[in-house]
C-alpha positions as CSV (number, residue, x, y, z in Angstrom):
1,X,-0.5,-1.6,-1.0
2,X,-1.5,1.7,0.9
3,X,-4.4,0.2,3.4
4,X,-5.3,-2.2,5.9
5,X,-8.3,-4.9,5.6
6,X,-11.6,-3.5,5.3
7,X,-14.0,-4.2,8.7
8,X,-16.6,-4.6,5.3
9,X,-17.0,-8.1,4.6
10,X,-17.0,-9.2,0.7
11,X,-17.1,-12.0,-1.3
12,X,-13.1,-11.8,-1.6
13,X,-12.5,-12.0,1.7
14,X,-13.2,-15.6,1.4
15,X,-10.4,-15.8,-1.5
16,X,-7.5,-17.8,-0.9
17,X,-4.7,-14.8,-0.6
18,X,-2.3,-16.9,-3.3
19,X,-5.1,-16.6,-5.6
20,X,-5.7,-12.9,-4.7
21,X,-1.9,-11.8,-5.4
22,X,-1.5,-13.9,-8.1
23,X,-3.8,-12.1,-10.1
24,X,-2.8,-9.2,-8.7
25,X,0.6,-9.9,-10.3
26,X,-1.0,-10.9,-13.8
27,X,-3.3,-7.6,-13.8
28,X,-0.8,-5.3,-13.2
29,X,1.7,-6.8,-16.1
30,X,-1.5,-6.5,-18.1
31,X,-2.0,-3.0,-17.8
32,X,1.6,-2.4,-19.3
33,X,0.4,-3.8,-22.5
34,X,-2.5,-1.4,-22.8
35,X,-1.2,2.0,-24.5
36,X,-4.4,3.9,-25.5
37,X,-5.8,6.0,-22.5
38,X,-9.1,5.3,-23.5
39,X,-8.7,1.7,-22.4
40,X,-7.2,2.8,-19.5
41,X,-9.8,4.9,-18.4
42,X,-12.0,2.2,-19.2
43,X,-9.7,-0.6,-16.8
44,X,-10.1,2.5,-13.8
45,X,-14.0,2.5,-14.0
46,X,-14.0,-1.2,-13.9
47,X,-11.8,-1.4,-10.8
48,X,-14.0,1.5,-9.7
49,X,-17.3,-0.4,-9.9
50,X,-15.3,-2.9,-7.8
51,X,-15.1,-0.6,-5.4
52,X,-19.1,-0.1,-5.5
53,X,-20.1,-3.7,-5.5
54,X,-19.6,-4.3,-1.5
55,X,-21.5,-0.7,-0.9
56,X,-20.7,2.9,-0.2
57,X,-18.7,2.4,3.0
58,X,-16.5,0.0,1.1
59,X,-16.3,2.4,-1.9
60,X,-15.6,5.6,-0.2
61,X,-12.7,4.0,2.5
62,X,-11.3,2.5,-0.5
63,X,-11.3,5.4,-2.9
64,X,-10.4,7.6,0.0
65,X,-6.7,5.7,0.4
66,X,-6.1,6.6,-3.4
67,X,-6.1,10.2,-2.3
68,X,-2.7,9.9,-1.3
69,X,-1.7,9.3,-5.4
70,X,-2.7,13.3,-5.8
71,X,0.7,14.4,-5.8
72,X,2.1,12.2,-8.4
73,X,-0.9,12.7,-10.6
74,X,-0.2,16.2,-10.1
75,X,4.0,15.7,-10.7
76,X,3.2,13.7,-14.0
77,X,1.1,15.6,-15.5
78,X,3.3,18.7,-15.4
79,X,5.9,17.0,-16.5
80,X,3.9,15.7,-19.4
81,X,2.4,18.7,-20.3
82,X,6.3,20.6,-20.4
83,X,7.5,17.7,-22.6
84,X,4.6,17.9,-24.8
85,X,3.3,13.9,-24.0
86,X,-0.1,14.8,-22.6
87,X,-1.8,11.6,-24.1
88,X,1.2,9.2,-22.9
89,X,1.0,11.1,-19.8
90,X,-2.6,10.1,-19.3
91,X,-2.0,6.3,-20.0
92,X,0.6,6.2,-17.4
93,X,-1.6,8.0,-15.0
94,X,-4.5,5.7,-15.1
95,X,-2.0,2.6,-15.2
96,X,-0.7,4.0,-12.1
97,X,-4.0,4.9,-10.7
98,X,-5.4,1.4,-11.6
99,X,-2.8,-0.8,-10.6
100,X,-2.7,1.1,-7.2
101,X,-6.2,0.3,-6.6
102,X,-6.5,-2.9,-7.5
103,X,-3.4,-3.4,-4.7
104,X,-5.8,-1.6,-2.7
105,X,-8.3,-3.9,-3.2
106,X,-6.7,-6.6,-2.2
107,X,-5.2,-5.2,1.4
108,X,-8.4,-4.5,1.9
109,X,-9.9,-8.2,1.6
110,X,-6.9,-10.0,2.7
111,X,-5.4,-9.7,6.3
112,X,-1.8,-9.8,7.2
113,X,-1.8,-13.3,8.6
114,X,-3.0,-14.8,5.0
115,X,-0.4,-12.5,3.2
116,X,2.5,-13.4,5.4
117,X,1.5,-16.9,5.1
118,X,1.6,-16.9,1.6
119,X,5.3,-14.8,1.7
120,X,6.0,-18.5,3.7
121,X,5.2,-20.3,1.3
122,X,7.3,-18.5,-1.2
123,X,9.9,-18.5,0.6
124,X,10.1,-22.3,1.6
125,X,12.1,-23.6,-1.5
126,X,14.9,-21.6,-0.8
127,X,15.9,-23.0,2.4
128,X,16.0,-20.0,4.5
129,X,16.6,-20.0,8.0
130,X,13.4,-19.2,10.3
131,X,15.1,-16.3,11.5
132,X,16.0,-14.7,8.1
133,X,12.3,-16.1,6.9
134,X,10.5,-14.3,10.2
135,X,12.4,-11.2,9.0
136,X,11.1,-10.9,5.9
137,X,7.5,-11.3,6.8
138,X,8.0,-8.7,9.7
139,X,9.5,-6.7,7.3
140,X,6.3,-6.8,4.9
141,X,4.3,-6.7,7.2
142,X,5.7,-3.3,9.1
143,X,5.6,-1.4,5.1
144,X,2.0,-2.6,4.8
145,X,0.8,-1.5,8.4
146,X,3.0,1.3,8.4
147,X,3.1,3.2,5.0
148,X,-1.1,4.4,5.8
149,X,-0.1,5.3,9.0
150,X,2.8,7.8,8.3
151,X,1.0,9.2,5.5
152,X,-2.0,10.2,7.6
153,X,0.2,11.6,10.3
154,X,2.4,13.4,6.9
155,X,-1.3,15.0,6.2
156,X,-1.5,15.9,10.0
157,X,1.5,17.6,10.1
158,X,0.5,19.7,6.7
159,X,-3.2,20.7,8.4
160,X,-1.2,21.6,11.5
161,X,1.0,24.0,9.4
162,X,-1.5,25.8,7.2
163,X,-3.6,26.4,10.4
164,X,-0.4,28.2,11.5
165,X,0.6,29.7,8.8
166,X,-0.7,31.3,5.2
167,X,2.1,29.6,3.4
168,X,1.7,26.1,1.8
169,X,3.5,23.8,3.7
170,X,6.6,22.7,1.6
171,X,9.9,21.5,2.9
172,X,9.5,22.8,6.2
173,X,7.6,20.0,6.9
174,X,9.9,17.0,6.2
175,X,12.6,17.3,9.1
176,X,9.0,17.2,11.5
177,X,7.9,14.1,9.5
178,X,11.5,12.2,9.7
179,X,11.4,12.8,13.3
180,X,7.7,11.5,13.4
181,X,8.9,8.4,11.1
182,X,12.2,7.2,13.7
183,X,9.7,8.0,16.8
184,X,7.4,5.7,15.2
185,X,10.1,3.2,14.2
186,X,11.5,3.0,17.9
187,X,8.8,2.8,19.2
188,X,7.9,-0.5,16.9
189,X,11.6,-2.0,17.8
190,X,10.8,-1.4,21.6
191,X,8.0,-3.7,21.1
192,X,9.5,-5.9,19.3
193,X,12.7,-6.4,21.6
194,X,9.7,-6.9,24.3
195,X,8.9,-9.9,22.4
196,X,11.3,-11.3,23.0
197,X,12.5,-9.6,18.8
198,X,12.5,-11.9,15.8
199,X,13.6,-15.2,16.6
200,X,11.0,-15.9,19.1
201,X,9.0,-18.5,17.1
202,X,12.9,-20.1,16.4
203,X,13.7,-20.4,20.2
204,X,10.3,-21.9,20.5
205,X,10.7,-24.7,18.4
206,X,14.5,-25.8,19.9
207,X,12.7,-25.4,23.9
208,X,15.3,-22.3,24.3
């Protein structure tokens, strides 16, 4: 899931988010058991005319977060085209294209709140503490807020070096980025631990 909810309301936004990730879940084991590309690419336009049904500003925020996929398109078809796989290579392209976006999709129609509570509701049978269970849905919820927000600052950092230099920006670029990513994640404890961290909701409850 590389996005945030779309400010474009749809029909899905009024989806219960269990339902949502549920068939999330059973469409992405479904693409594994589709091996010709051709049905693939046909699965890619569907989700792509998903994309189109709420309008253009839907469609082209959406598509535009799948831009980030370039270099592993890029990475496996090389290495398809060395081993001699080219057709494989396409099928697992567009199954990795496809179940991307349809993961997509749903960060973009379901907020954080309705995804954590459904992580809640998973978690309930197992008896977890609140502190342990509050951990794991700040957890999920930091990869899904965070993971669109270092990779636009990772293309930031790229602009910034081919504007300085005529070299592609390569490895030089990832000690910048690390430091970008622990700024970013101090930043988020700081906040946290102002709080009052985790187990606020936990000290809450027991009048602490």
């Amino acid at each position: 899931m590389i996005s945030l909810t779309s400010p474009v309301r749809t029909v899905a936004h009024g989806w219960p988010a269990g339902v949502k990730l549920g068939l999330l879940c059973a469409a992405t084991v479904g693409l594994y058991a589709l091996s010709d590309p051709r049905a693939m690419a046909a699965v890619v336009a569907v989700v792509v005319g998903l994309y189109a049904l709420p309008g253009r500003v839907f469609l082209r925020t959406g598509l535009g977060r799948l831009w980030v996929l370039w270099p592993f398109v890029v990475i496996l078809t090389l290495w398809h085209a060395v081993t001699g796989a080219l057709v494989e290579g396409a099928t697992v392209i567009l199954r990795m294209i496809a179940a991307v976006a349809l993961a997509n999709l749903v960060t973009m129609t379901t907020s954080l709140s309705d995804m954590m509570g459904v992580m809640r509701a998973l978690m309930r049978p197992l008896r977890l503490p609140l502190r342990v269970t509050r951990a794991v849905e700040i957890a999920v919820a930091m990869v899904i807020r965070m993971t669109p927000v270092l990779l636009e600052k990772g293309l930031l950092l790229a602009q910034s070096w081919r504007a300085r230099s005529m070299r592609r920006a390569n490895w030089n670029i990832v000690l910048p980025f690390v430091l970008v990513a622990l700024d970013d994640a101090e930043r988020v404890a700081e906040a946290l631990k102002a709080r009052g961290g985790i187990a606020t909701d936990e000290a809450n409850r027991h009048g602490t």
